[in-house]
N, C-alpha and C positions, 0 to 999 in steps of 0.2 A: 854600799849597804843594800841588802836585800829585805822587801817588806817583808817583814812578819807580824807587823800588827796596825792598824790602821792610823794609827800615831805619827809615825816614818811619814807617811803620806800627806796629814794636816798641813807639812809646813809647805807643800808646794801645792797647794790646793787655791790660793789665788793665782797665780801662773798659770796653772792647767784650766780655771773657768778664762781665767783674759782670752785663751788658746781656743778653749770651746763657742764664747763668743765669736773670735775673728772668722769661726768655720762654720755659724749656724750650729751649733751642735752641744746646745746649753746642758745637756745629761752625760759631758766629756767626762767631768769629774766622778762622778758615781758609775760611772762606766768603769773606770777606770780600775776605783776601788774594787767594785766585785771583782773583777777577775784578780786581778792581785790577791784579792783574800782568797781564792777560788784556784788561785796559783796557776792562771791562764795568762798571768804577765806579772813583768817583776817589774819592780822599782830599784835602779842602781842611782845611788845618791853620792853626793860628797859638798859640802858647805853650799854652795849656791849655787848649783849646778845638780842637773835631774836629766832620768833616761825611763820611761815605760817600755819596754822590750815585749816583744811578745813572738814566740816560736811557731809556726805553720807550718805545717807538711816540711818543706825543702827551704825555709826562707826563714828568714826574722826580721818581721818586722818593727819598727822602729815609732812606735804606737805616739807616743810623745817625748818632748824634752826641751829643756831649759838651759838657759846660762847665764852668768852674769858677765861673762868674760866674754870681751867682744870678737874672739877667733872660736867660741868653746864649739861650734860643729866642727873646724881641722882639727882640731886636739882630740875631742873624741870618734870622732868617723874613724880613724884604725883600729880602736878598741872592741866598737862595736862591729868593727868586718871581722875581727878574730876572733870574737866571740861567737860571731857568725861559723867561722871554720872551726870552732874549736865543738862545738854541737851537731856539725856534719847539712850546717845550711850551705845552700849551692847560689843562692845570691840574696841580697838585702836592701830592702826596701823602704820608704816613708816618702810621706804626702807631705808638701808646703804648698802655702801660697808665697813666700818671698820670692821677690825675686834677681836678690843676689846669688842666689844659688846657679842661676845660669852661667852665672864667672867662675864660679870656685869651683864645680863638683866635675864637669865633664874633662877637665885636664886628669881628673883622677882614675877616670874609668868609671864614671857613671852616666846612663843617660837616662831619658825623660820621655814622657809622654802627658799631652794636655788631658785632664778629664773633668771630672765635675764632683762637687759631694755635697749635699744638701742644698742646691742651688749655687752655689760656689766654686768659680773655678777655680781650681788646684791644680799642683802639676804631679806628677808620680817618679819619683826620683828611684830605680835600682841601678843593682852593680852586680855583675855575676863576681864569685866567692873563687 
C-alpha cells in the first residue's frame, strides 16, 4: 500500500514514535507524514509490517520500518533492493542502531560505517545496487 492519505499512516504511528524515541528524534513521526503527504517518501505496508522509502539522487533510502515477523528485514531487504534497481538507484541505504545487523547483512553484500545522529550512535548500513 502506498500512502495516499494520512489514515494509511495512523496505524503504524506508535512503532515509528518508539523508533524516534530509541534515536532522539521525537518529530520522526510527523517528519515522516509530511513528506509522504508531500510525496518525498512512500509508505509500503501490509498487515503488520511497514517500510518509509524515500528516493535521492542515486540511492533509496530506507527512512524507516517495521515488523512483526521476527526475520521481516531478510524477507524484505530484496524487495527493497529491486525497487532500488527498478527506479535506476545505484545503491541502498538505512541507519540502525541494532546490532544484529552485524551477523546478518554483510554475507549479503552490505557494509557499514560508525557515525552518529542526534547524539546517538548509529551505524549506516548500504549496498551498491
Amino acid at each position: 500500500m502506498i500512502l495516499e492519505d494520512y489514515g494509511a499512516l495512523v496505524k503504524f504511528r506508535q512503532q515509528i514514535n518508539e523508533i524516534g524515541n530509541t534515536v532522539n528524534d521525537p518529530d520522526l513521526f510527523e517528519n515522516i507524514k509530511e513528506a509522504c503527504l508531500e510525496k518525498r517518501a512512500f509508505l509500503f505496508s501490509e498487515s503488520t509490517s511497514f517500510a518509509v522509502l524515500s528516493f535521492k539522487h542515486v540511492s533509496l533510502f530506507v527512512w524507516v520500518a517495521g515488523s512483526a515477523m521476527s526475520n521481516g528485514m531478510a524477507n524484505y531487504l530484496p524487495t527493497f533492493e529491486q525497487m532500488g534497481r527498478d527506479v535506476g538507484s545505484t545503491y541502498i541505504e538505512f541507519w540502525s542502531i541494532r546490532k544484529g545487523f552485524f551477523k546478518l547483512l554483510p554475507p549479503l553484500g552490505w557494509t557499514h560505517i560508525q557515525s552518529e545522529w542526534n547524539g546517538i550512535p548509529i551505524t549506516v548500513w548500504s549496498k551498491t545496487l
